[in-house]
C-alpha positions in Angstrom: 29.4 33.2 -18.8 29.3 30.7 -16.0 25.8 32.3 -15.4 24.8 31.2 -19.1 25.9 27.9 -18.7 23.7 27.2 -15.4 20.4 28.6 -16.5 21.5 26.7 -19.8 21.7 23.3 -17.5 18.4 24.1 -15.7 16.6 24.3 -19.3 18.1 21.6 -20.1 16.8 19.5 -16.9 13.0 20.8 -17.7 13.0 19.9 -20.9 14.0 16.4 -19.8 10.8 16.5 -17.1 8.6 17.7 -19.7 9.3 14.6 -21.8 9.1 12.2 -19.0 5.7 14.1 -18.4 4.7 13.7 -21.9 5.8 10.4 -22.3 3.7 9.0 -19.0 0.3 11.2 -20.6 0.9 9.2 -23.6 1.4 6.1 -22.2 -2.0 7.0 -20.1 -3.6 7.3 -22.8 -3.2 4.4 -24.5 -3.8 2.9 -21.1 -7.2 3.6 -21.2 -7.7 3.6 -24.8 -6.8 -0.4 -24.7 -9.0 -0.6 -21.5 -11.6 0.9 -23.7 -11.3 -1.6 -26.5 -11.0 -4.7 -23.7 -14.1 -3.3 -22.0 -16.3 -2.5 -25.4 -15.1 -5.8 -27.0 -15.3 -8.3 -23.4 -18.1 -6.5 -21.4 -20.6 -9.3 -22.2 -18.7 -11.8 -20.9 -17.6 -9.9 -17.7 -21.8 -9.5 -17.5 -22.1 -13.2 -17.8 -19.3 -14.3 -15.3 -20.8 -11.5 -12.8 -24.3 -13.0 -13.4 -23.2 -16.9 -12.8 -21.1 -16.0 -9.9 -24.5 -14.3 -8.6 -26.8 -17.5 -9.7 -24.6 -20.0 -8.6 -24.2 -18.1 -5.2 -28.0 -18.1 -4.9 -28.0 -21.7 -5.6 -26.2 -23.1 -3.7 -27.8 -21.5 -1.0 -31.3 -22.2 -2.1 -29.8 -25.8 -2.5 -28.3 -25.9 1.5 -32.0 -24.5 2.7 -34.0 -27.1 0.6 -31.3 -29.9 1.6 -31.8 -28.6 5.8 -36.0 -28.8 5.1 -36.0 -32.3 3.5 -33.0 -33.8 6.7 -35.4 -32.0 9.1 -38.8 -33.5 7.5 -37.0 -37.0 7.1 -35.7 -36.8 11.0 -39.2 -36.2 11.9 -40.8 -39.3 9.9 -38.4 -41.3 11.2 -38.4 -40.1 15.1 -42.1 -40.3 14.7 -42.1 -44.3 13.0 -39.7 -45.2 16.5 -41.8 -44.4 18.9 -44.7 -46.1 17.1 -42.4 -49.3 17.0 -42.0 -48.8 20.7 -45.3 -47.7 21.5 -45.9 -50.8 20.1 -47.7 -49.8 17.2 -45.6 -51.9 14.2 -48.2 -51.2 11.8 -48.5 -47.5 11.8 -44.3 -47.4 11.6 -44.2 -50.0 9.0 -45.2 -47.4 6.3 -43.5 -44.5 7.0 -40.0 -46.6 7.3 -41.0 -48.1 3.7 -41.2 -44.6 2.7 -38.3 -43.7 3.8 -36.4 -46.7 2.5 -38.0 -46.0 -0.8 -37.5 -42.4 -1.4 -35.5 -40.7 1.5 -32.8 -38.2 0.5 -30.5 -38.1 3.4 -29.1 -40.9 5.8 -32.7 -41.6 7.1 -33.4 -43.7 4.3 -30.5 -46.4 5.6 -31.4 -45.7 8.5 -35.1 -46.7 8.0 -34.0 -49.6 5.9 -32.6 -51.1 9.3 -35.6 -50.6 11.3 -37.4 -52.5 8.6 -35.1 -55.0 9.0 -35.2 -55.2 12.9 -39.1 -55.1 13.0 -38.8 -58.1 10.7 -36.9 -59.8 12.8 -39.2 -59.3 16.0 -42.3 -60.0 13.9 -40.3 -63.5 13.0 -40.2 -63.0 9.6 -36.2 -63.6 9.2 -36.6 -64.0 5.3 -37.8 -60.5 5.1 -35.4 -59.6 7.9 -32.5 -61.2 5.9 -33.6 -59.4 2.7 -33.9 -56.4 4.5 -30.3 -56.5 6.2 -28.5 -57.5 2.4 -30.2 -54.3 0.9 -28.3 -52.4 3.5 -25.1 -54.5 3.2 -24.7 -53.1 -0.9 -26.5 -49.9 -0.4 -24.2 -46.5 -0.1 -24.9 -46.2 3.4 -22.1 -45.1 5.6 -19.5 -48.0 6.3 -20.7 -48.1 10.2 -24.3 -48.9 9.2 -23.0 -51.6 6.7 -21.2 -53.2 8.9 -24.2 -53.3 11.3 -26.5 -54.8 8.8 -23.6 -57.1 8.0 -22.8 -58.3 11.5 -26.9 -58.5 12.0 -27.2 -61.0 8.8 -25.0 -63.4 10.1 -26.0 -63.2 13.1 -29.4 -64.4 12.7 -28.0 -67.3 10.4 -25.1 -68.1 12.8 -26.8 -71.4 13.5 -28.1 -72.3 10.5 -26.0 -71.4 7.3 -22.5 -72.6 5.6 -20.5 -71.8 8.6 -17.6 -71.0 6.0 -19.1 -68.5 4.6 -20.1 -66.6 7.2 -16.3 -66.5 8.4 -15.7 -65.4 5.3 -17.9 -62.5 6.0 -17.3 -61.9 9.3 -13.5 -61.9 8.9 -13.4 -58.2 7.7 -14.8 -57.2 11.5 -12.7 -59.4 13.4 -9.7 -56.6 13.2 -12.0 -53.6 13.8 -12.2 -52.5 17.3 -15.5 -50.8 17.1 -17.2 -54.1 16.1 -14.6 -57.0 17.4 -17.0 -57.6 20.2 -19.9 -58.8 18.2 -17.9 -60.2 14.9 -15.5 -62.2 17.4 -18.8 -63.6 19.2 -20.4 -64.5 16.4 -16.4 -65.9 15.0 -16.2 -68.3 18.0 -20.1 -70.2 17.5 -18.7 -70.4 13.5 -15.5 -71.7 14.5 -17.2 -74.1 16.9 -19.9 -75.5 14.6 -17.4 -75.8 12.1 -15.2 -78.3 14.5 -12.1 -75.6 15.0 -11.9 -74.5 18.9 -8.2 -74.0 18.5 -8.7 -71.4 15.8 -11.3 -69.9 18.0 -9.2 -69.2 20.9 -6.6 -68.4 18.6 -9.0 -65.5 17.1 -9.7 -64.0 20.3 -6.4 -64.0 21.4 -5.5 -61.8 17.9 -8.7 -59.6 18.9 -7.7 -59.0 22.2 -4.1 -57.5 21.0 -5.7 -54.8 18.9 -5.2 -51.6 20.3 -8.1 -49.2 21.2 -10.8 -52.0 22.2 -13.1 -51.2 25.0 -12.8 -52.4 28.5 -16.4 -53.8 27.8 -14.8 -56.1 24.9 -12.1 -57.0 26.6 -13.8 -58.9 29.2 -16.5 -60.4 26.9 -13.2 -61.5 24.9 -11.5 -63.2 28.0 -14.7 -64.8 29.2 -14.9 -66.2 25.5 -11.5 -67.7 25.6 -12.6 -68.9 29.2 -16.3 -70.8 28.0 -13.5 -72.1 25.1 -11.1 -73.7 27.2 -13.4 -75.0 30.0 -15.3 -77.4 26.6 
């Protein structure tokens, strides 16, 4: 009897397995039968995504190569439109810079733009010079190269134009310690044509506080102050 009831409890425990085993098949099965239905209904899409993943992969690529030829082609006119400047042959730089101003793709084009500027300026044409500088000034070029452009248009009207509003232009530079040196030099003959050696000195004494400046600055600075105090 007690023999009965154990093989009775054994049947009992395989017929429990074989519906768990039944119940997973199934559950398989309609697994894969949605998967079907995803993959017949979706598939084009899936196709497409793969195939723009691949294109725009290619792309970008094909875009970082052309991008590399055109910096390397630009670096070359422009290397090559220097040492014609300094060879001196001004003429023969002139129009590659010009083409580069014009049409250049990568920095060379602001950087061209102030080599126009420059041979302007040794050529004694400061209009052109001037006009050359301002393009840079509200160009997109980086921050350092307008501020260079910015700094070089005042400075070659520091003894002629409003001195006002030059300060007002200059001001900006007078609390950067990469260019303090030259926007506090070109502050103090302002200040001075404009009557105010007090707010000179007072400038440079500001300048000389900011942290970071260069020991080259910091004498130029002093010996400011110095010339200053001696008038």
């Amino acid at each position: 009897m007690t023999k009965q009831k154990k093989e009775c409890a054994h049947c009992e425990d395989c017929k429990k397995y074989q519906d768990k085993a039944f119940e997973l098949e199934v559950d398989e099965d309609l697994q894969q039968e949605r998967l079907n239905r995803f993959w017949k209904k979706y598939r084009w899409l899936v196709y497409g995504a793969v195939v723009l993943i691949l294109a725009a992969t290619a792309g970008i690529q094909l875009y970082q190569s052309w991008r590399m030829k055109v910096r390397l082609a630009e670096s070359d006119t422009y290397e090559n439109a220097v040492l014609a400047i300094f060879a001196p042959q001004p003429d023969k730089a002139r129009p590659a810079l010009q083409e580069l101003a014009d049409n250049g793709r990568t920095g060379y084009k602001y950087l061209a733009q102030l080599e126009l500027a420059g041979l302007a300026a040794r050529q004694n044409d400061v209009p052109k010079a001037l006009e050359e500088f301002k393009n840079l000034m509200n160009s997109n070029a980086p921050e350092s190269l307008r501020a260079v452009a910015t700094l070089s248009y005042i400075g070659h009207q520091v003894d002629s134009a409003d001195p006002k509003e030059l300060l007002k232009q200059v001001e900006p530079y007078l609390n950067n310690p990469y260019f303090v040196g030259m926007a506090a030099e070109l502050a103090t003959v302002l200040y001075i044509r404009d009557n105010r050696p007090q707010d000179a000195q007072s400038m440079l004494r500001k300048a000389l506080a900011l942290p970071n400046i260069s020991d080259i600055t910091e004498t130029r600075l002093k010996a400011l102050i110095q010339m200053i105090e001696v008038k």
